[in-house]
Structures are given as structure tokens and as C-alpha cells.
C-alpha positions as CSV (number, residue, x, y, z in Angstrom):
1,X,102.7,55.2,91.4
2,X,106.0,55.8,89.8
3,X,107.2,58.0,92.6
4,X,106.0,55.1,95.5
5,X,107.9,52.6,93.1
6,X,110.6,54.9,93.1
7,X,111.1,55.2,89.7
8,X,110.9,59.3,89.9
9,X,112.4,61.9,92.1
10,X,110.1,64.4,94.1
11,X,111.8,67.1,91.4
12,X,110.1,65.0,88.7
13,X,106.7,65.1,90.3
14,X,107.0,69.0,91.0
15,X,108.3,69.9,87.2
16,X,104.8,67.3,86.1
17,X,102.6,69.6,88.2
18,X,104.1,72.5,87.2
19,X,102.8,71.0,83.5
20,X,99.5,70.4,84.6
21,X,98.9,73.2,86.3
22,X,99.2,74.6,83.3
23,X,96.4,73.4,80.9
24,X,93.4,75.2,80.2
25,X,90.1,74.9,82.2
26,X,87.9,74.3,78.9
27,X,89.9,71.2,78.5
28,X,87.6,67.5,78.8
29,X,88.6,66.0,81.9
30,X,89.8,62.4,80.1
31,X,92.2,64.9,78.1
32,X,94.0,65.8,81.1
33,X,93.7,62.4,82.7
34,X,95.9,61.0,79.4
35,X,97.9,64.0,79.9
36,X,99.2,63.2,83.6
37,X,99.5,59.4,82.6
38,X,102.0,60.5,79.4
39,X,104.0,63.1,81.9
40,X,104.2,60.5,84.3
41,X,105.4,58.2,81.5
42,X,107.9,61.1,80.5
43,X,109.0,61.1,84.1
44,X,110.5,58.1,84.3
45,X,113.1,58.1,81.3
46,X,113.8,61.7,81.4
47,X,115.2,64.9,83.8
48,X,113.0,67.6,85.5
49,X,114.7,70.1,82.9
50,X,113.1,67.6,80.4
51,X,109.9,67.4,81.4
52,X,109.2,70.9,80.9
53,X,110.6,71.5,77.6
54,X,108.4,68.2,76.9
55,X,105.2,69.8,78.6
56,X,105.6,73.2,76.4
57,X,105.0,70.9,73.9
58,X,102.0,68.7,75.1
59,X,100.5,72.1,75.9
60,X,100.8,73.2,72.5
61,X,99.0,70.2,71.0
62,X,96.0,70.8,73.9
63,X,95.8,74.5,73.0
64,X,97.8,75.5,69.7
65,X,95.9,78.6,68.8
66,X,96.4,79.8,72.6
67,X,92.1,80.3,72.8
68,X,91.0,77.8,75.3
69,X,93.1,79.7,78.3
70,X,90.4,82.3,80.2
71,X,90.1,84.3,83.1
72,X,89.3,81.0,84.7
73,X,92.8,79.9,84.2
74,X,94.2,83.1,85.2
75,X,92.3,83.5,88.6
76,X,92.5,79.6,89.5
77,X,96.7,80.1,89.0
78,X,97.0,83.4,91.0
79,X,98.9,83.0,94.1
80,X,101.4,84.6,96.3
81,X,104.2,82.5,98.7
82,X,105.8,83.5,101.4
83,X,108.6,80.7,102.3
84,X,110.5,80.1,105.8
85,X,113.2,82.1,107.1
86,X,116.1,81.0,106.2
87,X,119.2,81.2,109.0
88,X,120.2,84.2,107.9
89,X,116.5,85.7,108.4
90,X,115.8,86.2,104.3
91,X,113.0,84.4,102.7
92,X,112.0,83.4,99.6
93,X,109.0,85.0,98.2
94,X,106.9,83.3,94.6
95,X,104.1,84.9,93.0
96,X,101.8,84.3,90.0
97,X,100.3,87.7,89.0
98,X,97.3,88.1,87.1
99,X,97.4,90.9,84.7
100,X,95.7,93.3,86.8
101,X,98.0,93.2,89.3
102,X,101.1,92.6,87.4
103,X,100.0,95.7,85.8
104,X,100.3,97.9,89.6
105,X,103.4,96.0,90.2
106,X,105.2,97.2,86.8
107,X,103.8,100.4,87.0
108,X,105.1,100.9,90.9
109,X,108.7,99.7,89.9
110,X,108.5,102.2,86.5
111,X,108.3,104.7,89.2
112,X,110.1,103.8,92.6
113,X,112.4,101.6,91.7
114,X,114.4,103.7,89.6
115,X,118.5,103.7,90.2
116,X,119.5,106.5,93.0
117,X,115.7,105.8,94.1
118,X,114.5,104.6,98.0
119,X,118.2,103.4,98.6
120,X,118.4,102.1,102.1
121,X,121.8,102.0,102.1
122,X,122.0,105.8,101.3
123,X,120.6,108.4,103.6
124,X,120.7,111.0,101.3
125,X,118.8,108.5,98.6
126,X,115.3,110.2,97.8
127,X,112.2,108.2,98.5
128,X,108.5,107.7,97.2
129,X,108.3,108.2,93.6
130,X,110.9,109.6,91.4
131,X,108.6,111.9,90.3
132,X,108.2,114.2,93.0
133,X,111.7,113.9,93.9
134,X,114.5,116.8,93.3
135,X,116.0,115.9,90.0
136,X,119.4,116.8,91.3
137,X,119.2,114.3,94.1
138,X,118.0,112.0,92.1
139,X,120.6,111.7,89.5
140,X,124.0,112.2,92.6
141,X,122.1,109.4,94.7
142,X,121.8,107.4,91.2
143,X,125.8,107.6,91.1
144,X,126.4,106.1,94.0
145,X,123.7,103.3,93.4
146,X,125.4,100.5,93.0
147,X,122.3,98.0,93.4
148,X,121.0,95.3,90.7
149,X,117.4,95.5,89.0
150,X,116.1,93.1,91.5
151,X,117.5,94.7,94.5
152,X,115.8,97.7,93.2
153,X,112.4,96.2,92.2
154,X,112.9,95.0,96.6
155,X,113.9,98.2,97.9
156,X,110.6,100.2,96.1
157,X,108.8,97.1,97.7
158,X,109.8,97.7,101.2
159,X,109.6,101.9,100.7
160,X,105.9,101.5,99.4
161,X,104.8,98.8,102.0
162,X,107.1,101.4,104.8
163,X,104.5,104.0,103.5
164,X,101.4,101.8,104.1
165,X,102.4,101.3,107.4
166,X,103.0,105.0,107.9
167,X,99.4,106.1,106.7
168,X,97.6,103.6,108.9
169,X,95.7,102.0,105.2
170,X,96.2,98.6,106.7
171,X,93.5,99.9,109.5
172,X,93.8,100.6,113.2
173,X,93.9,97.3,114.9
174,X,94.2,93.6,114.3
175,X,93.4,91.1,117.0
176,X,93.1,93.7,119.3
177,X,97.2,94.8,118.8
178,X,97.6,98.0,116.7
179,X,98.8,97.0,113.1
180,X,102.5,98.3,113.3
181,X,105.7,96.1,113.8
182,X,105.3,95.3,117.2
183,X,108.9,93.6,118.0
184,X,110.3,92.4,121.1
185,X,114.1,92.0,121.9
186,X,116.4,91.0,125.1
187,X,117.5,93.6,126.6
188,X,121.1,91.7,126.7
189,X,121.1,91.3,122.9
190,X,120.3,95.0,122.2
191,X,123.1,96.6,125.0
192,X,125.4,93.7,122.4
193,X,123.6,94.7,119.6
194,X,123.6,90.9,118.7
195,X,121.3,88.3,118.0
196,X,117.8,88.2,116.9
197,X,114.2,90.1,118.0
198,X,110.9,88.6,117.2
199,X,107.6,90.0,115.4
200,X,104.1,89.7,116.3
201,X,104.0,87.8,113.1
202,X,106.7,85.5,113.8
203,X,109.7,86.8,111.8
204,X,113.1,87.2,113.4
205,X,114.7,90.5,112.9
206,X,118.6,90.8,113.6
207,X,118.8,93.4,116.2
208,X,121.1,95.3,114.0
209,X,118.2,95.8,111.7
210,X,115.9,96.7,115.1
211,X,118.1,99.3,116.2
212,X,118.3,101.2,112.6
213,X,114.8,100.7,112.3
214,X,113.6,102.4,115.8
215,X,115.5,105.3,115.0
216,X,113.5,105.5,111.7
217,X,110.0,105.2,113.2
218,X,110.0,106.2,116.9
219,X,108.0,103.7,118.1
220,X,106.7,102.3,121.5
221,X,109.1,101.6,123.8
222,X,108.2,99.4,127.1
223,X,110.7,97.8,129.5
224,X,109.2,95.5,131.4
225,X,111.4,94.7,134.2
226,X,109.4,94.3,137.9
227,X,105.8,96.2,137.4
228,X,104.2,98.8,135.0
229,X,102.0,101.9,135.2
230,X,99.3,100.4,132.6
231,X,96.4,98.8,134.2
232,X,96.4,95.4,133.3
233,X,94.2,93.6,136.4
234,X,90.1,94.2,135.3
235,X,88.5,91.0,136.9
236,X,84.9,90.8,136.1
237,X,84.9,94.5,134.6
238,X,85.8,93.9,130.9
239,X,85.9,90.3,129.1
240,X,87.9,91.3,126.3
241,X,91.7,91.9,126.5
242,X,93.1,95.4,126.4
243,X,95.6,96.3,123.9
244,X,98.1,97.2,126.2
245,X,97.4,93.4,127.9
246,X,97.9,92.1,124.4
247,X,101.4,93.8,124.0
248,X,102.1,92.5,127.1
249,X,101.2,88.8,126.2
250,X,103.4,89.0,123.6
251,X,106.2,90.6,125.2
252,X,106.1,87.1,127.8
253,X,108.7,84.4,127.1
254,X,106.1,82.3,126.0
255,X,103.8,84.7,124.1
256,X,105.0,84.2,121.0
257,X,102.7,81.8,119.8
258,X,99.3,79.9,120.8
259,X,99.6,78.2,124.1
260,X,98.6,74.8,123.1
261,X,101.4,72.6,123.2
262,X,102.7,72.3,119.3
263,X,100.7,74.7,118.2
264,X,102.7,77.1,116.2
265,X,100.2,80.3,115.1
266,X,102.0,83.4,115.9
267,X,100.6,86.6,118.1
268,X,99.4,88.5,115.3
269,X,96.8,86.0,114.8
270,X,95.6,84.6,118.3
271,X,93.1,85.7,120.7
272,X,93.5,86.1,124.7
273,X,92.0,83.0,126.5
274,X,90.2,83.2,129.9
275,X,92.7,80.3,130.5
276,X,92.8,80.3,134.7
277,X,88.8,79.9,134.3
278,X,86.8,80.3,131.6
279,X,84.5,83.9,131.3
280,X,81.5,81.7,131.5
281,X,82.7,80.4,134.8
282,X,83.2,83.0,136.3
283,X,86.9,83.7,135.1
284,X,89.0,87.1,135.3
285,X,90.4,89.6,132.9
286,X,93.9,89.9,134.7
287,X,97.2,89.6,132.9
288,X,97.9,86.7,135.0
289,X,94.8,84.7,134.3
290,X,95.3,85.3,130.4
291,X,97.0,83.2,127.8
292,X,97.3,83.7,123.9
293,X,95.2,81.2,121.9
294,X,94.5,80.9,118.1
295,X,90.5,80.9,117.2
296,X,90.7,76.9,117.4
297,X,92.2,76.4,120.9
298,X,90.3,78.8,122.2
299,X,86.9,77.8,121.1
């Protein structure tokens, strides 16, 4: 009501939630109804900054000897936020750990995100764990490491999630497209080495990036320029979409996303429709008669 009369900002409203959010489960529900009506109240006459120095203290009157928080509270706050691609292709990424997994995270930065240490910047920079690596390396790369803690903590990130990738743990296929980064790029912006390329899942990738990163992992490489050797024509033979007709889906112009007009769900989570003519009716499995669809749409 305050925010419709316009009395608070959308920042007040967030720094209330962020207050709320945080009082214990065990609480009676009227509590918490009073407690919303006296943020909202505190909203009005006061800054975000405010009304979470304020909060701290209405949730030390609701809880004072800290016993009425459980792993109810703990589990029901968990969550993990990947945010938009900004212009420059970063993204903001916010977390709530619980302590299980705050424990692995802290436990994988004590050991791979030590200075000297995964340094992508530095090709001589040991990776993995700084225990198994060459002392000596270790502490020459570590004087050239000119990176902050944070920059660390997101370098051992990317090197453990680069090793995932590399032991096939995320599994052998997703969708019916093989769980690697599958990219595609214009063949104009790579010969410039400008510009963007696009993920199965959606995220740009400046080409620069691409090019260090298919020397690195030797992928797949397709061209597709008039025709190619994989079959991709089955008719009636095979109902569900190849992998190879899946790659080639998404290497289309338009195969970046569902078909259906404003529908933005990327590759890496649609399925191939029978869009010419639907199986039951007696459509074909041909490239040409295929078009991606998320579970939805295609139903």
C-alpha cells in the first residue's frame, strides 16, 4: 500500500523483504504480520540503509537468544542467482549457502584459489590444487600474480567447473546435445576476431574469448557452408532427433531459441518438433521438417 501510494521506493520494499526473509520459521504467523506492518511503517520515514540497521534490531527482539532459527530457515533461504549479461558479457552471480555447502566452497578456495594458482592470465600458472602442484612453480607464478582475493576465489571457480567439464561428471548428453560448450560463431567475426558467439545455453562469448578457448579444448569443429557428410534426412525411420541434427538446429540463424514467437528458452533446453507435420500424422525426421521447441510448445 505504501509503495502504490508512493510513499516508498522499490529499494525500500527490497531492503523490507530482505528483513523478513529473515525471521525464523518457529515464529506465530500474527508476529510476523505486525512485523511487515512496522517495516512498512519504518519505510516510509526512513532510507533503505535504514531499514536494515532497524530490522537487525526487530530481529533481535523476535529471536534474542538466536534459538528459534533451524534447518528450516536455513534450507527455505538457500538459493543461487544467476543475473543477465550485462553489455560487456559479465554477469552478476548471488548466492545463499547453507553450511554444508559453504563448507565445499571454503574448503575448494583454501586449496585452488591460492595466489600464483589456476591464473588464466599466466600460461605457466599451475592448475587443480596447490597441493599437487610443483612448489617451485607455485611460488614464481605466485610473483607474478597480481589478482585480488575475489578474482581468485573466480578463477579456482572456472578451473574446477573447466575440470567437470573435462571428466564428463555432468553426464553424456542433455536434450539429446552432448553436455560440452557447444558455441556457434560467424565465420566473418572469427576471420575479424570481433564480435560475439553464442552458447547452447544462451550466453554470448566475445570471440576473442572463443578463439583462446578452442585452442584449449580441441573441440568440434563444423562449417556449414552448402551441404554436409552427416546424415541428417531419416523420414519415417527414427522419430527422435539425432545429435548431430540437434547441433545442426542450433547452428541455424534461428536455432537459438524455441520457435514459438516470444518464446525465449535457449537450445540447451528445447526439444526437436515434428513441426512440417506432426509424428502422429505421419510427419518426417528430416532436418528440414524439424524446429527447436521447449517441452511446452511442443506438447
Amino acid at each position: 500500500e505504501a509503495l502504490a501510494d508512493g510513499k516508498v521506493s522499490t529499494s525500500h520494499v527490497r531492503a523490507v523483504l530482505d528483513v523478513l526473509d529473515q525471521i525464523p520459521h518457529a515464529v506465530d504467523h500474527d508476529v510476523k504480520v505486525a512485523a511487515e506492518r512496522q517495516m512498512a511503517e519504518i519505510a516510509v520515514d526512513h532510507t533503505p540503509a535504514d531499514i536494515t540497521a532497524l530490522g537487525a534490531r526487530l530481529l533481535a527482539h523476535l529471536d534474542p537468544d538466536g534459538t528459534l532459527t533451524d534447518d528450516t530457515d536455513r534450507k527455505r533461504r538457500r538459493n543461487l542467482s544467476v543475473n543477465r549479461q550485462r553489455a560487456d558479457g559479465t554477469a552478476k552471480m548471488t548466492a545463499n549457502l547453507t553450511p554444508e555447502l559453504l563448507a565445499r566452497i571454503t574448503m575448494l578456495l583454501a586449496v585452488w584459489a591460492k595466489p600464483g594458482m589456476n591464473n588464466p592470465d599466466d600460461p605457466d600458472s599451475p592448475h587443480g590444487s596447490i597441493e599437487d602442484a610443483d612448489p617451485e612453480a607455485v611460488e614464481a607464478a605466485a610473483a607474478r600474480d597480481d589478482r585480488t582475493p575475489a578474482q581468485l576465489n573466480h578463477d579456482a571457480l572456472n578451473a574446477l567447473l573447466k575440470a567437470v567439464f573435462d571428466d564428463g561428471l555432468l553426464g553424456k548428453s542433455h536434450r539429446g546435445l552432448p553436455i560440452q560448450l557447444i558455441i556457434k560463431a560467424d565465420l566473418n567475426d572469427l576471420r575479424r576476431e570481433a564480435g560475439f558467439a553464442t552458447t547452447a545455453t544462451g550466453t554470448l562469448i566475445p570471440i576473442t574469448d572463443l578463439v583462446n578457448l578452442a585452442a584449449d579444448t580441441q573441440p568440434w569443429l563444423a562449417v556449414f557452408k552448402d551441404a554436409t557428410a552427416v546424415p541428417l534426412y531419416f523420414g519415417r525411420g527414427k522419430r527422435l532427433a539425432t545429435r548431430e541434427q540437434r547441433l545442426v538446429s542450433f547452428a541455424r540463424p534461428d536455432g537459438e531459441v524455441c520457435s514459438t514467437p516470444d518464446c525465449g528458452i535457449s537450445a540447451a533446453h528445447v526439444e526437436m518438433h515434428h513441426a512440417q507435420l506432426d509424428w502422429g500424422l505421419g510427419g518426417l525426421t528430416d532436418i528440414t521438417d524439424l524446429a527447436p521447441a521447449c517441452p511446452k510448445h511442443n506438447r
